[in-house]
N, C-alpha and C positions, 0 to 999 in steps of 0.2 A: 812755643810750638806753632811752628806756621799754620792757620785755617787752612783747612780743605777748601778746596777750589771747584765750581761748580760752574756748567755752560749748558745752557737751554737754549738751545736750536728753534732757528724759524720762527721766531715770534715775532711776526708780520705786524700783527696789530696794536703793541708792545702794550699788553693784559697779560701775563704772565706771573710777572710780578703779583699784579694784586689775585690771583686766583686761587694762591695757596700760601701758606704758611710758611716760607722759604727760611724768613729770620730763625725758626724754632732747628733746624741744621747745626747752628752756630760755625755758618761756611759763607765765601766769599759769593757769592751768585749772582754770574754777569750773564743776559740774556740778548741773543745778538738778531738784529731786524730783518736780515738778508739772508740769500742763501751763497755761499762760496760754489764758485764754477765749476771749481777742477781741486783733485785730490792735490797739487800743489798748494794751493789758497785754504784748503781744506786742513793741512798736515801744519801751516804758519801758523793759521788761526788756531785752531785746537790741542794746539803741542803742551802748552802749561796744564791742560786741566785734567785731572785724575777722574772726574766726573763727566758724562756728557748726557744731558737729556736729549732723545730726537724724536723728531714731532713727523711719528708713522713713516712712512718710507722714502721722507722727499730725500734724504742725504745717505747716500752709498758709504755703506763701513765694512768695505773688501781688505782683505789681505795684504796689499800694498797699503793702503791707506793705515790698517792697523800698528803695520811694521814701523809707521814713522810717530807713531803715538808712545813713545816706550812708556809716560808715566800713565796711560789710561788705564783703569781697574775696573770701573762699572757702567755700562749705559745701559740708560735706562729708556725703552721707548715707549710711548704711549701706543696702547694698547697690547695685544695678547700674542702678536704676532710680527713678525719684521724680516717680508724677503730680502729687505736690499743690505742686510747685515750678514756676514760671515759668522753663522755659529761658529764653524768647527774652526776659524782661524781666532776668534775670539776664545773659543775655550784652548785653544794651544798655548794662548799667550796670557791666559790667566786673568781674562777677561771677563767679568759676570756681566750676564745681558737679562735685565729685571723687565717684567712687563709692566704697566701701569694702564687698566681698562678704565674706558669713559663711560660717559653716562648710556645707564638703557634705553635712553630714546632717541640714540645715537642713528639706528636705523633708520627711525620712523623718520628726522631729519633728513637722512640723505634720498629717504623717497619723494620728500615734500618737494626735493629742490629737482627730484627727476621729473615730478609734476609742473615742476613750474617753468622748468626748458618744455615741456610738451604743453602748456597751453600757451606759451610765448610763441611758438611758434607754430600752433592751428590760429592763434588769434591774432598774431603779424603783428604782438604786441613792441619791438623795438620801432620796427619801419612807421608804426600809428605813433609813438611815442614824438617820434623826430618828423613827421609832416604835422602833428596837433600844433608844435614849437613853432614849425616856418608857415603856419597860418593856411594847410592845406589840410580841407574837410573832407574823412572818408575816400581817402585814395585806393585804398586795399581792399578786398572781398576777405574774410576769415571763412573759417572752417568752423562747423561742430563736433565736437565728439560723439555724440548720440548715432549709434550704429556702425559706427568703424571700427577697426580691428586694432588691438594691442596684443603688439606678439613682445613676450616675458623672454627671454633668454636668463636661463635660472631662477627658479622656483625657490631660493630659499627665504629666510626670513624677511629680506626687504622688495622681493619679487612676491611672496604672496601678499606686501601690503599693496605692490602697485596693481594687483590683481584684483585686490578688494574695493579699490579706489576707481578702477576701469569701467567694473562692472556697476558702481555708482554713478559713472556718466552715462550707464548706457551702451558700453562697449563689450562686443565681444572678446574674449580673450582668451589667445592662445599662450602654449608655454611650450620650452623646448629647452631640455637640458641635456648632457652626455649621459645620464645615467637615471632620467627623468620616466617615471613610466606614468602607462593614462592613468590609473588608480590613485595617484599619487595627485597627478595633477586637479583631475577630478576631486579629491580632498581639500583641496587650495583653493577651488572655486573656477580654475580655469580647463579648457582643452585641449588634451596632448596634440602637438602636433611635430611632425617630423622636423626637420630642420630647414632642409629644403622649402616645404609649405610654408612656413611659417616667413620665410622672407618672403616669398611669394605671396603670401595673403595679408600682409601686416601695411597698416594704414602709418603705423608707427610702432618700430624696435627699441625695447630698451632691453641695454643689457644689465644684470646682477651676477654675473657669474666672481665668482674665485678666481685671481689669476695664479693658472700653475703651469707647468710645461704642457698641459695635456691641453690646457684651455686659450694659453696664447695663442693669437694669430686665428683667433673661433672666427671670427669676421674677416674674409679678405673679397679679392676680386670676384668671386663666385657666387657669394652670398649678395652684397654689393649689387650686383649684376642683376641677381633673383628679384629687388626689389622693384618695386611702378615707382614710375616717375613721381609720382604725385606723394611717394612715402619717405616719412622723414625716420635717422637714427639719431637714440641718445643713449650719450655712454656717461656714466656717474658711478664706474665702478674703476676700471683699469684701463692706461689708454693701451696698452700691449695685447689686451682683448680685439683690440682691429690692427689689420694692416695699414697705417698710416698714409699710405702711397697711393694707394686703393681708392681710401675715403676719399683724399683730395683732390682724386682725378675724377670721382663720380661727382664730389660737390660742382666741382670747376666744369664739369661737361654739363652739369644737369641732369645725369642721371637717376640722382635721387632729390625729391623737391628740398634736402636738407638734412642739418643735425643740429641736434643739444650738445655742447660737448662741455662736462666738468672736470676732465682729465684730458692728460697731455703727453706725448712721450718726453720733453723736456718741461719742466717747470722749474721758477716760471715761465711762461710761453713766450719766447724772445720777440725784441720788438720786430724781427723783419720774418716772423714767421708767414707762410701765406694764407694760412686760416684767417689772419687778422683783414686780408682784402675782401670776404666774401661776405657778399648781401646775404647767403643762403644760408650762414653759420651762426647759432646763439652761443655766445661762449661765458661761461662763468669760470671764475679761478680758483679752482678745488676747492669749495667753499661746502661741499655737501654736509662735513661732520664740523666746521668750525659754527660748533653754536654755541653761549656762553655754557649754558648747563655742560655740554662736554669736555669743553677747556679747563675747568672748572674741576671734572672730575679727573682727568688727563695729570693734569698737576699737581690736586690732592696727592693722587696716587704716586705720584712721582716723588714728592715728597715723603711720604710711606715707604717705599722700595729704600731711596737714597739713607732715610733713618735707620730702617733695617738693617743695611747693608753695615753701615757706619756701626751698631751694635753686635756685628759679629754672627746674624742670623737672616740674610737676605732670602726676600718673600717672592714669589712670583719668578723662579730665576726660569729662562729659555733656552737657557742652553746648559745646562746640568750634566 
């Protein structure tokens, strides 16, 4: 009897392997470095395997893509959740879609690293980094944190840590979410404020929101527009949360002094993107939740699901 066949998506840093227990399967598990472009490259590479791990939402599993999959049975995604999967064309075609959640400090991770595009770029820490190297002392003025504004966009669990971490530099902080009220905010440690204000009064934007219909596209020309020159945005949640066209044109005018950006509407971020020419841009590559404790638990669990599945009792299914 031929082994089951298994393909673990996106493992960039190729740890995978050792993160879990894959031999205990007693399955073929090939784990691939890249990502494929297009549902053509997509349908070659993936056609053998009955199994397919994907690592959170970077690879689209739509309805055409599935159609060309006929021996696919189970994918499995890390974590609890996966817009860019087609439930209902996966449960048409008999498809179980298992979740595998990461570690709990999966959060706190991805706020350390919104912290750390926002003091990269009050503290001019890339531009100081590259004049220390070519022998020029103190070229740049930075910024403090002590008394400027941190406007939250979404208050929940990884916005009230950046709220608790604000108010440790010293910052005031505001929050604004679609369904956010003061009471609520005032709970969190921060300041309701409208939406409107809060571009307007924010020294620096970060957003947490959830991306859903109701939330893309929360950031465009308008809000953009609201912000002082002098104020920077960072996104470490979804790049579909801003208008991408928007951003590039206030970066590129100078409208706003900047952004953190950890997301992308392509990833990865192709070499001739024009993000990649600006002085005014910090850019990290989706790196917020790649820490080992969560790959770690991503895999575990993936492994888990895939035993499950393989015993006739699949745990954690999402599309039921």
């Amino acid at each position: 009897m031929e082994a089951l066949r298994v393909l673990v998506l996106d493992d960039y840093q190729a740890v995978a392997s050792g993160c879990a227990d894959w031999r205990s399967l007693g399955a073929t598990v090939d784990f691939l470095h890249d990502t494929p472009r297009s549902d053509a490259e997509r349908a070659e590479r993936f056609c053998g395997y009955p199994v397919i791990v994907a690592m959170r939402e970077r690879t689209p599993f739509g309805a055409a893509l599935l159609r060309a999959l006929p021996r696919l049975r189970l994918l499995v995604t890390t974590g609890m959740g996966n817009a860019a999967i087609d439930m209902e064309a996966c449960r048409a075609q008999g498809v179980a879609v298992c979740g595998a959640p990461g570690s709990k400090a999966s959060a706190g991770a991805t706020a350390e690293l919104a912290w750390a595009l926002i003091l990269g770029l009050f503290k001019r820490l890339p531009a100081l980094d590259h004049a220390t190297r070519q022998g020029r002392w103190q070229p740049e003025v930075t910024q403090s944190l002590e008394g400027k504004v941190l406007g939250i966009v979404g208050l929940g669990r990884l916005g009230q840590r950046m709220a608790a971490v604000g108010r440790a530099f010293g910052m005031q902080v505001l929050a604004w979410s679609p369904h956010l009220t003061p009471e609520r905010a005032a709970a969190a440690g921060a300041q309701y404020a409208d939406k409107a204000a809060l571009f307007a009064q924010a020294d620096v934007v970060s957003l947490h929101l959830v991306l859903g219909e109701a939330t893309r596209g929360t950031v465009g020309a308008a809000e953009l527009s609201a912000m002082r020159p002098s104020a920077y945005l960072v996104n470490t949640a979804r790049a579909a949360l801003v208008d991408s066209t928007a951003l590039l044109r206030a970066l590129q005018s100078r409208a706003i002094a900047g952004a953190g950006l950890d997301v992308f509407e392509h990833e990865p971020l192709p070499l001739h993107d024009p993000l990649l020419s600006l002085p005014n841009v910090l850019l990290s590559p989706h790196v917020g939740y790649v820490t080992g404790d969560n790959l770690h638990a991503f895999y575990a669990n993936a492994v888990r699901a895939i035993a499950a599945w393989q015993a006739g009792a699949p745990i954690r299914v999402l599309n039921a």
